[in-house]
N, C-alpha and C positions, 0 to 999 in steps of 0.2 A: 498536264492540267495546271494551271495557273490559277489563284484568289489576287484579284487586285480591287483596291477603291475599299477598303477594307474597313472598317469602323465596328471597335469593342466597346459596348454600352454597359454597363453594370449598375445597378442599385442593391443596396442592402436588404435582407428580409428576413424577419424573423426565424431561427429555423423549428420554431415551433408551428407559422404560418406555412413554411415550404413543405412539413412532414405529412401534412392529411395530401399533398400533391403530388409524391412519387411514391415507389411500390417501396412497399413495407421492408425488404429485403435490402434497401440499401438507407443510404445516414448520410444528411446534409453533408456536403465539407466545407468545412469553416474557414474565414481568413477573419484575424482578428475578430473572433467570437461572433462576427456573423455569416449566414448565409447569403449567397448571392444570386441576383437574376438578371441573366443577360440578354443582351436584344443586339445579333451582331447581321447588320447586313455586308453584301461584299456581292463584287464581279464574278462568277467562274469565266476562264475562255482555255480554247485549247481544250475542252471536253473529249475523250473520242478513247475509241477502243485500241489497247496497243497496236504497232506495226500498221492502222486504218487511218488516212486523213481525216479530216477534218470534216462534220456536214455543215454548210450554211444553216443559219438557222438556228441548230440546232448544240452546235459544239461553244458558245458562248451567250449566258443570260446572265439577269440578278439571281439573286438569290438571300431569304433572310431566314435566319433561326433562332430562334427564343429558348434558351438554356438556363439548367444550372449545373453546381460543381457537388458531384456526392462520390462514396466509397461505398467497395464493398469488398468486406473481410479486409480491410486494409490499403485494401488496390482502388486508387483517385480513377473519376471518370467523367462523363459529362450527359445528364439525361437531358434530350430535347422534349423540349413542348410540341415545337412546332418546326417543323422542314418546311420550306417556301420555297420553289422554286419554280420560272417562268417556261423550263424546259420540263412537260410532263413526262417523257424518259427520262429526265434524272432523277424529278420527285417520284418514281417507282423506285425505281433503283436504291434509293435514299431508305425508302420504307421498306423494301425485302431487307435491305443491309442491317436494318438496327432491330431487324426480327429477331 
């Protein structure tokens, strides 16, 4: 699997404003005493299950995600907003995974 056409968006935001947005259990992470919010669209291609070719169709779309950057007990991570993607077996796939 391959990301290409890649583009990292980021704005500042208060992490007072980001904290009524994610679960109580985890804490902004800060770069230079702000929190951030990202908008990273990008290519997948090459999709597909080990050792299986490739499906047309199916094995390369866009894709975009809306994030931010938080901890918990310590350990950095990344909570999405939002999974977008034009292949709806990935955007399953995507939402079992961050279950």
């Amino acid at each position: 699997m391959d990301w290409t056409d890649l583009l990292f968006l980021h704005w500042p935001i208060p992490a007072a404003c980001l904290r009524a947005l994610i679960p109580a259990k985890l804490e902004p992470d800060l770069f230079q005493g702000q929190a951030w919010l990202g908008v990273v669209p990008f290519r997948m291609s090459g999709v597909r299950p080990r050792f299986f070719p490739g499906i047309p169709g199916l094995s390369a779309f866009p894709q975009l995600n809306v994030r931010t950057y938080v901890s918990h007990r310590g350990i950095p991570g990344v909570w999405f907003f939002s999974l977008d993607a034009a292949n709806p077996l990935d955007r399953q796939a995507g939402l079992y995974r961050c279950r």
